[in-house]
C-alpha positions as CSV (number, residue, x, y, z in Angstrom):
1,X,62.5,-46.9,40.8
2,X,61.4,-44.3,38.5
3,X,60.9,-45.1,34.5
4,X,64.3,-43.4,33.9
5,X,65.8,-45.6,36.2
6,X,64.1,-48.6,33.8
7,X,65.7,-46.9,30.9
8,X,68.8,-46.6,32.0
9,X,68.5,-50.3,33.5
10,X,67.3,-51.7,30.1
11,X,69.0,-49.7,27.2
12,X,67.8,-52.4,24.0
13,X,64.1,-52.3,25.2
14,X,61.1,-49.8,24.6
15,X,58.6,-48.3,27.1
16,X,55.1,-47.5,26.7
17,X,53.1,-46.3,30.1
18,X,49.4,-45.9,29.7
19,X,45.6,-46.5,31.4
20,X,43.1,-46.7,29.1
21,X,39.9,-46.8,31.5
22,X,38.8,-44.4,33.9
23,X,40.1,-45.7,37.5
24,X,41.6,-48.8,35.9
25,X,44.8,-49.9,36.0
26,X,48.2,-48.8,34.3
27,X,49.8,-50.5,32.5
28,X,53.3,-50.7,31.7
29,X,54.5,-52.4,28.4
30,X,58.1,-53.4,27.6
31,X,59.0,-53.5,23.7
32,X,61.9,-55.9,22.9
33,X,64.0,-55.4,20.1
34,X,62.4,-58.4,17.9
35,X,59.2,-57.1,18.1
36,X,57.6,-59.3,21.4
37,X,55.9,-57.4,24.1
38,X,55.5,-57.7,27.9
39,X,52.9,-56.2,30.2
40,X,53.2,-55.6,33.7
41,X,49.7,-53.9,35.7
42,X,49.4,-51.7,38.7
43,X,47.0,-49.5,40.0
44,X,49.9,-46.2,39.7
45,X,52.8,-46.2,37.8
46,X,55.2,-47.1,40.6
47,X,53.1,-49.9,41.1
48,X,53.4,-51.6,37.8
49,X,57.2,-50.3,37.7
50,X,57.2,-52.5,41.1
51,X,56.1,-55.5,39.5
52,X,58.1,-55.2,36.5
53,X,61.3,-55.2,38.7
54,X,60.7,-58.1,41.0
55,X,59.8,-59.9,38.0
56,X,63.3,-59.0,36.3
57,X,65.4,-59.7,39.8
58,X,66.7,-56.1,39.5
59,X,68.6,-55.4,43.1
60,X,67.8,-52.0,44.6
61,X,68.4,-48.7,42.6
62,X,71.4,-46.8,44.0
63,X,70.0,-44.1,45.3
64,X,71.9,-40.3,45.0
65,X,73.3,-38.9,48.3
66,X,71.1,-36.1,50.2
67,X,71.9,-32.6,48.9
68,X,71.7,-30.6,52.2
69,X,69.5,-27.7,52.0
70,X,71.1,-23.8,51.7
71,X,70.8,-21.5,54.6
72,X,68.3,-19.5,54.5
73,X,68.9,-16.2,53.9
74,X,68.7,-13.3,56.4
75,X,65.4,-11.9,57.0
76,X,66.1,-8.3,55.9
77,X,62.1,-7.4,56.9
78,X,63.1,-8.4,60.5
């Protein structure tokens, strides 16, 4: 899940990413509408994204079907 897919998953609620120390953790930081906060830590991003989720119960992100790549074009240097 990326942090658009948190947006888009929780519309009323603020997001602040950050890692203060050098090779410490990030942190991810939820901002509800009345002012409380929540943390969730990971060593990367997608790790504290990971957390956040299985601590919210969200089920797995729909995920967009594979775009299949063009055909490359003929080699007119042959």
């Amino acid at each position: 899940m990326t942090l658009d897919d948190l947006r888009d998953r929780l519309p009323l609620f603020g997001l602040a990413v950050y890692a203060y120390e050098p090779h410490g953790d990030v942190v991810l930081e939820l901002l509800f509408a009345n002012g409380a906060t929540t943390t969730y830590k990971g060593r990367t991003v997608d790790a504290a994204i990971a957390e956040a989720v299985a601590e919210l119960g969200f089920g797995p992100v729909p995920q967009p079907e594979p775009v299949a790549a063009p055909d490359e074009p003929e080699d007119i240097f042959g």
